[in-house]
C-alpha positions in Angstrom: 0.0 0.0 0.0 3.4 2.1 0.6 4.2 1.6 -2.4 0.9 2.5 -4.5 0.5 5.9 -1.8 3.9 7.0 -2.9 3.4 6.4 -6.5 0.5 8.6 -6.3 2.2 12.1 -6.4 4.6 11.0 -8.7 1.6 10.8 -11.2 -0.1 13.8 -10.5 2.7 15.5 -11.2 3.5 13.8 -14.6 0.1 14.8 -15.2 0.5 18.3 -14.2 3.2 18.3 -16.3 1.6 17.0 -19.7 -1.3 19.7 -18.9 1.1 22.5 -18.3 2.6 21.2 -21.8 -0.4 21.3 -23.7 -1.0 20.8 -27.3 2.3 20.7 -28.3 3.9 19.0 -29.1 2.0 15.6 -27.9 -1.2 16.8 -28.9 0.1 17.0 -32.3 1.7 14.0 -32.4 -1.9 12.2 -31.6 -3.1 13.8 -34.9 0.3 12.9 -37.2 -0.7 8.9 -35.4 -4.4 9.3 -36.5 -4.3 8.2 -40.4 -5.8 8.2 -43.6 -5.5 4.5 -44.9 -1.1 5.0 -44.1 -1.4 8.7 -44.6 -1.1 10.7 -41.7 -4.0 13.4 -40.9 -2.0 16.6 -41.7 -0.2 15.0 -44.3 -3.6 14.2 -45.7 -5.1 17.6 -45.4 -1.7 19.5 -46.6 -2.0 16.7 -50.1 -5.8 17.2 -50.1 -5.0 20.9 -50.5 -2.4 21.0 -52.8 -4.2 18.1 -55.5 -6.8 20.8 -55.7 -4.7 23.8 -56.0 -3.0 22.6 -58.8 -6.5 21.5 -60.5 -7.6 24.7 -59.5 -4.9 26.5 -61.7 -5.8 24.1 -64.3 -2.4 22.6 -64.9 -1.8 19.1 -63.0 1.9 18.5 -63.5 2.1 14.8 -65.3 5.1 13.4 -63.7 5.3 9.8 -61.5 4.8 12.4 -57.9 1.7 13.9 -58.8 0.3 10.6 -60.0 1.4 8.9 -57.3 -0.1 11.5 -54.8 -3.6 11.4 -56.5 -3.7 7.9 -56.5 -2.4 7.9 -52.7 -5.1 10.2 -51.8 -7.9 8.8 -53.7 -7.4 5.4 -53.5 -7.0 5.5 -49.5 -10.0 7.8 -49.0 -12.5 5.2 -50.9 -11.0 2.5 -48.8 -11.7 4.5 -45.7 -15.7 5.3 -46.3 -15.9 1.7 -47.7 -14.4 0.6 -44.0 -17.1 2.3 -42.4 -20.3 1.3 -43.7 -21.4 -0.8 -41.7 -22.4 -4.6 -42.9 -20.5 -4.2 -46.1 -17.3 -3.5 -44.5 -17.4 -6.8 -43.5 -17.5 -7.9 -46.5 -15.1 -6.2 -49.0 -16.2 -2.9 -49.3 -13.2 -1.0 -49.1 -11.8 -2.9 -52.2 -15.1 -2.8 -53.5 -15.3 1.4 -53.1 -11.6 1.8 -54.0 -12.4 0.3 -57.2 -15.8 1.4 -58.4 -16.3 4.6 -57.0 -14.0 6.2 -58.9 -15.1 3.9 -62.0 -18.7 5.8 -61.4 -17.1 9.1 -60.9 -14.7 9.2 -63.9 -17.9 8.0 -66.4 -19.8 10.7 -65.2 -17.1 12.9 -65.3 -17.5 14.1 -61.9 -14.1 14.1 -60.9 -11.7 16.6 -63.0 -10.7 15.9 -66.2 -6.6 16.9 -66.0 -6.5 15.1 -63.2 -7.4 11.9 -64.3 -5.8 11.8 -67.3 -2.6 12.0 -64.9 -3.7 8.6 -63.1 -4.8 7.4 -66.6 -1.6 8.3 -68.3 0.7 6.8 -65.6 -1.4 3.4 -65.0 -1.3 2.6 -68.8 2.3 3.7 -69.8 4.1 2.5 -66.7 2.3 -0.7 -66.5 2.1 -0.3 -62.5 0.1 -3.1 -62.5 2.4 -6.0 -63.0 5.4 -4.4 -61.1 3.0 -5.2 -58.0 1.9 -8.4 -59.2 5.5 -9.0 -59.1 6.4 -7.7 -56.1 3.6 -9.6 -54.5 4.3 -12.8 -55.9 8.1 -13.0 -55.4 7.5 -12.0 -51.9 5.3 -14.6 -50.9 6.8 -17.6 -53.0 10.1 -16.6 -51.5 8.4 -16.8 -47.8 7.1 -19.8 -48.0 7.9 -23.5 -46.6 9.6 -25.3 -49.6 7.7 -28.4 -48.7 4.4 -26.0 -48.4 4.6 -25.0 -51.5 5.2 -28.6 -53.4 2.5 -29.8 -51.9 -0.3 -26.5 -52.4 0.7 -26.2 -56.2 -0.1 -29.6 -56.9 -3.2 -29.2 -54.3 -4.6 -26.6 -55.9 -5.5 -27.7 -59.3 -7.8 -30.6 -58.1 -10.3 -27.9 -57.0 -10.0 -25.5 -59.4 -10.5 -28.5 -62.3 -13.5 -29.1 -60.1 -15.0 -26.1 -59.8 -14.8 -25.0 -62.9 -16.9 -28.1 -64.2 -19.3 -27.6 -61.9 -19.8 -24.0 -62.6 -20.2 -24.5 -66.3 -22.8 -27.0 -65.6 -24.4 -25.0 -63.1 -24.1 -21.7 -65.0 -25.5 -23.2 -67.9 -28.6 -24.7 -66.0 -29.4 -22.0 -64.3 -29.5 -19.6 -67.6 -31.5 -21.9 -69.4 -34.0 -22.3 -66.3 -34.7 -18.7 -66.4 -35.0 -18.5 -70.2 -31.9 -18.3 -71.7 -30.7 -20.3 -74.6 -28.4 -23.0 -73.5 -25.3 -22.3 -76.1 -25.6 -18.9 -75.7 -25.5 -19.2 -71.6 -22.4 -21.2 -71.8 -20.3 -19.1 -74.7 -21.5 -15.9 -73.8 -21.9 -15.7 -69.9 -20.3 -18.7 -68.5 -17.4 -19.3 -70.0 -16.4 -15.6 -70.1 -16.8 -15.3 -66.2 -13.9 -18.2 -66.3 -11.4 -17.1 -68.9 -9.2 -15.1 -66.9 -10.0 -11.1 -67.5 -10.0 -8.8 -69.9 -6.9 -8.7 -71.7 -5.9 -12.7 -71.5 -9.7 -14.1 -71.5 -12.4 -11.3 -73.3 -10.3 -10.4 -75.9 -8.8 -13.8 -76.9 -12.1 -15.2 -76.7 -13.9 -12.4 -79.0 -11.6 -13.2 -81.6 -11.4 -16.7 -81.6 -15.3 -16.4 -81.3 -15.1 -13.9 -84.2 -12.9 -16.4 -86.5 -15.5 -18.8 -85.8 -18.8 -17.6 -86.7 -17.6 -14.4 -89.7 -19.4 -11.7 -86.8 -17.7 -8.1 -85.9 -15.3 -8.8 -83.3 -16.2 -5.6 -81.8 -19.6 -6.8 -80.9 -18.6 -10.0 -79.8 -16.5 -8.0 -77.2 -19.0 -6.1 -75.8 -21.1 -9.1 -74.7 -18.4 -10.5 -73.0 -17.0 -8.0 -71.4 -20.1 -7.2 -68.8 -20.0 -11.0 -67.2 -16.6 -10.4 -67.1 -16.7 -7.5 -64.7 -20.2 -8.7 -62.7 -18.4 -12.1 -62.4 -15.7 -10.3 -60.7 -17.3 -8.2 -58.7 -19.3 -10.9 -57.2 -16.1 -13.2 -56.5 -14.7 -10.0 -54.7 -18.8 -9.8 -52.5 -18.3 -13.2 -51.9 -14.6 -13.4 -50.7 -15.0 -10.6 -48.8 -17.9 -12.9 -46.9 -15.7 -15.7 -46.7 -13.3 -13.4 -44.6 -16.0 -12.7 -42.2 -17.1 -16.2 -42.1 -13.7 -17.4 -41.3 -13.7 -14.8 -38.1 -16.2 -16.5 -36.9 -15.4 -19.7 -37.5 -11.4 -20.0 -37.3 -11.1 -23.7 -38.2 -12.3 -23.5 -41.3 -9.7 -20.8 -42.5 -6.1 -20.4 -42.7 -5.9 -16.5 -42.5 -4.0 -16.7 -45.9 -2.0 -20.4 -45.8 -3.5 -22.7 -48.3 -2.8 -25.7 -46.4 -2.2 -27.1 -42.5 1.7 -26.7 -41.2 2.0 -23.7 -43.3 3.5 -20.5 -42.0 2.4 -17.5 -44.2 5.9 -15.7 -43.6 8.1 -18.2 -41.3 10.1 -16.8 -38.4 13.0 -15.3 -39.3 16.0 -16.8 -38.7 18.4 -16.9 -36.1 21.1 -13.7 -36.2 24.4 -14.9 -37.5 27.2 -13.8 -39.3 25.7 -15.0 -42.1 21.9 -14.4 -41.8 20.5 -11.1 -40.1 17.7 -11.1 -37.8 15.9 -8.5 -39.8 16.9 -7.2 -43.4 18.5 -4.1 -44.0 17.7 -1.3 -46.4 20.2 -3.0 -48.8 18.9 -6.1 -49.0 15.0 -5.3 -49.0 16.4 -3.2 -52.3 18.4 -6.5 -53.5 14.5 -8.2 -53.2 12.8 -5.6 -55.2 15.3 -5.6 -57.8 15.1 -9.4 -57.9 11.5 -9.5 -58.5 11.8 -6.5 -61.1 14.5 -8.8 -62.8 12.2 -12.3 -62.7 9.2 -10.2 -64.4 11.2 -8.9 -67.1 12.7 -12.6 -68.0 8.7 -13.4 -67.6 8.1 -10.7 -69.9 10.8 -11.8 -72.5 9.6 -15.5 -72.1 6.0 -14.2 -73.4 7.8 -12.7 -76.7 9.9 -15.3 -77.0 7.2 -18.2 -76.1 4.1 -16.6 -75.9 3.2 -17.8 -72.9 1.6 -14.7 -70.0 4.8 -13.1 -68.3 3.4 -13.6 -64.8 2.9 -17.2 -65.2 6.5 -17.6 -66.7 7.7 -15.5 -63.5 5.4 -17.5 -61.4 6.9 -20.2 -62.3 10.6 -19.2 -62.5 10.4 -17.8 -58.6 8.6 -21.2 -57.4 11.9 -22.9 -59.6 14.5 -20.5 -57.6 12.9 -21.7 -54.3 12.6 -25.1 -54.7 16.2 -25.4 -55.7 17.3 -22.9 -52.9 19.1 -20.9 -55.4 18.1 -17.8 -53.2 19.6 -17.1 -49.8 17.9 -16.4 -46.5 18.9 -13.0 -46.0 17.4 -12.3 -49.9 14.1 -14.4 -48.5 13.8 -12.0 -45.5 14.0 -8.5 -48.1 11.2 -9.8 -50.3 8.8 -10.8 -47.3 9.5 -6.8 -46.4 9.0 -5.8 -49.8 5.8 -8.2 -50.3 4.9 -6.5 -47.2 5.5 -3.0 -48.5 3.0 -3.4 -51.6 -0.1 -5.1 -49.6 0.2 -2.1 -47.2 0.9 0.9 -49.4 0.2 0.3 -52.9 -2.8 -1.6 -52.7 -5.7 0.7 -52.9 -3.9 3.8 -54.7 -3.3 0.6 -57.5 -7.1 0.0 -56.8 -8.3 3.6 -57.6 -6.0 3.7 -60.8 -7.5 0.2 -62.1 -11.2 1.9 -61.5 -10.0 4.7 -63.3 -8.2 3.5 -66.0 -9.3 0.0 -66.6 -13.5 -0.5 -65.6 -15.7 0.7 -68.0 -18.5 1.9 -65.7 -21.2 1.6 -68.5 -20.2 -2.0 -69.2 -20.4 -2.5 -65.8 -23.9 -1.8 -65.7 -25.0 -3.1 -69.0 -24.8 -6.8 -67.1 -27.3 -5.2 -64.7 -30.6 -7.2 -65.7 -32.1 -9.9 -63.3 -31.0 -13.2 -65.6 -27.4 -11.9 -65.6 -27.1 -10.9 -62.3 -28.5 -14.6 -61.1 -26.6 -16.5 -63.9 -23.4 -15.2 -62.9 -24.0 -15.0 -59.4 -24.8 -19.4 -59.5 -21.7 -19.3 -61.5 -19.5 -17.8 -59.5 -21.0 -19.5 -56.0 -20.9 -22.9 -57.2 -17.2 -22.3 -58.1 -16.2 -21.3 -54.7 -18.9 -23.6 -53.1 -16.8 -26.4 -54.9 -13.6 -24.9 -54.5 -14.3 -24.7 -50.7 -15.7 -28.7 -50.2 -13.1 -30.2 -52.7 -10.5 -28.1 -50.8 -11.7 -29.2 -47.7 -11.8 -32.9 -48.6 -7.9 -32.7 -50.1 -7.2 -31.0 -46.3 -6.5 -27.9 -47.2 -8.2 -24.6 -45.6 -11.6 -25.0 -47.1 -11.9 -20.6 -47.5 -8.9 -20.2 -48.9 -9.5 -23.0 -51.6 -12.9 -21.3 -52.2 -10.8 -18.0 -52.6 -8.5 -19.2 -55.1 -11.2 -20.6 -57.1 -12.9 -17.1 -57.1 -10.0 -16.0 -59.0 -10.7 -17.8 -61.6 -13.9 -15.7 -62.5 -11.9 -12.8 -61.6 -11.0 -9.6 -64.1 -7.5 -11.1 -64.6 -4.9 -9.6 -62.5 -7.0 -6.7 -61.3 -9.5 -8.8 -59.9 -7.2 -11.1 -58.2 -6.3 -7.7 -56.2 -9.4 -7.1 -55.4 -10.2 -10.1 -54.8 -7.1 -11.1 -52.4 -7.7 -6.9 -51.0 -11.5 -7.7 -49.9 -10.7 -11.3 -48.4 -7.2 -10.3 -46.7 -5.7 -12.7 -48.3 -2.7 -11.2 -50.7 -0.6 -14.1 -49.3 -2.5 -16.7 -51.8 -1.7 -14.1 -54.8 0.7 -17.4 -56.3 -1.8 -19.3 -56.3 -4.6 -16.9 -57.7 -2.3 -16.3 -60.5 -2.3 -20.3 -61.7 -6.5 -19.9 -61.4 -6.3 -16.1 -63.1 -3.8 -17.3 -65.8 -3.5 -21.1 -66.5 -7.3 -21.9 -65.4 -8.2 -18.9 -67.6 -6.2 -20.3 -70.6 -7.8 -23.2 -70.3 -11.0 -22.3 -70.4 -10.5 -20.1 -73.5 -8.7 -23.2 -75.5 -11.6 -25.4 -74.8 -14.5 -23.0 -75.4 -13.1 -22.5 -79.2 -12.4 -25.8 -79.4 -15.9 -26.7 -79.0 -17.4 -23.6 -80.5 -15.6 -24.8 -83.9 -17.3 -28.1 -83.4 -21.1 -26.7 -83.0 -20.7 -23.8 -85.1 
């Protein structure tokens, strides 16, 4: 009791103190720790300010630190209102708001023009898209158990094969039930929803469908792009529910490892003269050139080969770790740098993709009540199957279901949002194989058989 008594004035006098000190400077500090997304409060208000100064003036500079401050800005303040709606915040919605909000906004030209063409601009020349695809999958390959990962890439196509039988059948019946022809279901809704995206599944397919049956590929396009982009957004809806399921019922989920006795990002190893506890700036830089350097061999692979530069780099990184050919120092960088992207660059990416890559009026073309319910059954039944097949193999039956969603994803946008509204970027390997492979796939045997029944 001594002890507690004479503890007593010590603490009215440290709180004298901080009272006597008053708002600065800890008061300030509490507002520089409340944030915006990562973006601290003054920071945010000081950016918010000088983004609409310089539209004001009518000249928006167009080099990489104005885009990248837009992006910053916008992306992280749809992430926050989609965080606080209530109900839908559990499921997705700040992916969800990141992405089509400003998809809405740019259509209806409610957000300035200069502006816009800045985000525009940088998202299409840079190709931003793939240096975090990259970043993302480097990081987590490299983090991974080498035994894990043997086993979950041979796992993984079981229920993917699966579910994307039983989605075509189910797709199919369900179009046809509500009074859709049946070939039409399966070529123009189903199979669509399945063949990867936009650029590696839509626009492949519209050809090859174009080839086929002597029709404008231009209006082939445009019916396959809106199941596309509903298929998507209902995989990201329905992972986004799969992460609140898991909360609630932990055994079912891995919190982003595919399979039991996986470690997402393993402890780091011990501190020796060799291998560092924690990497240093030099080596997290090492990482990110590494993963720069594997997508560019990826992306000379694809002109060389033809086959899609992140599946070639996919592949290449799982090769380097299998073989150990990386050391553990480099292993520890890319789990920072992996780390890095998920935190920082998801949601500006986010707001750029809405901007520059989702047509908000083909969005909405899709909007009629057999679409909605055709692709919805498509997309369920996918992750329903993903989720029992995965479970029966003994993996994590949500994140099986989650890598299957991927599959009806808008190629490697979607897998972001996807992987953003579950939070789940650790499985981004794996949503590539579904994304890529499943999606070339699926486009090789729809014109296959098209040529058939045509």
């Amino acid at each position: 009791m001594e002890n507690i008594a004479s503890l007593s004035p010590q603490r009215d006098t440290q709180a004298a103190v901080a009272t006597r000190a008053g708002f600065w400077p800890h008061g300030w500090w509490k507002l520089v720790e409340f944030r915006i997304g990562i973006i601290p409060l003054p920071v945010y208000l000081i950016l918010l300010g000088l983004v609409a100064g310089f539209v004001f003036t009518g000249k928006v500079p167009g080099e990489i630190s104005m885009a990248i401050a837009i992006m910053a800005l916008c992306g992280f303040t749809c992430a926050e209102l989609g965080k606080r709606v209530p109900l839908l915040r559990n499921i997705g919605a700040a992916a969800i708001f990141a992405t089509f909000i400003p998809s809405f906004l740019a259509f209806h030209h409610l957000l300035p023009a200069r502006m816009l063409g800045v985000v525009t601009e940088f998202t299409k020349t840079s190709n931003f898209l793939y240096l975090f695809i990259a970043s993302i999958i480097v990081g987590s390959i490299f983090a991974m158990d080498r035994e894990v990962l043997i086993k979950g890439f041979i796992k993984i196509f079981v229920p993917l094969a699966a579910g994307s039988i039983v989605a075509g059948i189910v797709g199919t019946a369900v179009g046809v039930a509500l009074g859709m022809e049946a070939k039409h279901t399966l070529f123009y809704v189903v199979i669509p929803i399945l063949a990867g995206g936009v650029g590696e599944g839509a626009i492949p397919l519209s050809i090859g469908y174009s080839d086929i049956l002597h029709q404008s590929q231009g209006e082939l396009f445009a019916q396959v792009l809106p199941p596309v982009m509903l298929g998507s957004l209902c995989a990201i809806l329905f992972s986004g529910a799969l992460n609140f399921v898991g909360k609630r019922y932990p055994h079912l989920t891995g919190e982003g490892r595919l399979q039991p006795g996986e470690d997402s990002f393993p402890p780091q190893p011990a501190q020796t003269q060799d291998t560092p506890a924690a990497p240093d700036v030099n080596t997290i830089a090492a990482a990110g050139v590494t993963a720069i350097t594997l997508y560019l061999v990826g992306l000379l692979s694809q002109r060389l080969f033809g086959f899609p530069a992140p599946v070639c780099m996919l592949f290449i990184a799982v090769l380097i770790k299998l073989t150990r050919a990386v050391s553990p120092q480099l292993q520890s960088g890319a789990q920072v740098v992996y780390k890095f992207f998920a935190a920082a660059v998801t949601y500006p990416l986010l707001f750029a993709i809405g901007v520059a890559m989702t047509p908000w009026d083909k969005l909405v073309a899709a909007f009629n009540i057999t679409n909605i319910v055709t692709i919805a059954a498509t997309v369920a039944s996918l992750m329903a199957t993903g989720f029992v097949v995965g479970r029966w193999l003994k993996m994590y039956p949500i994140e099986a279901a989650i890598v299957n969603a991927c599959h009806s994803g808008q190629g490697g946008t979607g897998d972001v949002a996807i992987l953003t509204a579950a939070n789940r970027m650790e499985l981004m390997p794996f949503a590539q194989i579904a994304t890529r492979i499943g999606g070339a796939i699926t486009v090789t045997l729809a014109l296959l058989a098209l040529s058939r029944l045509a």
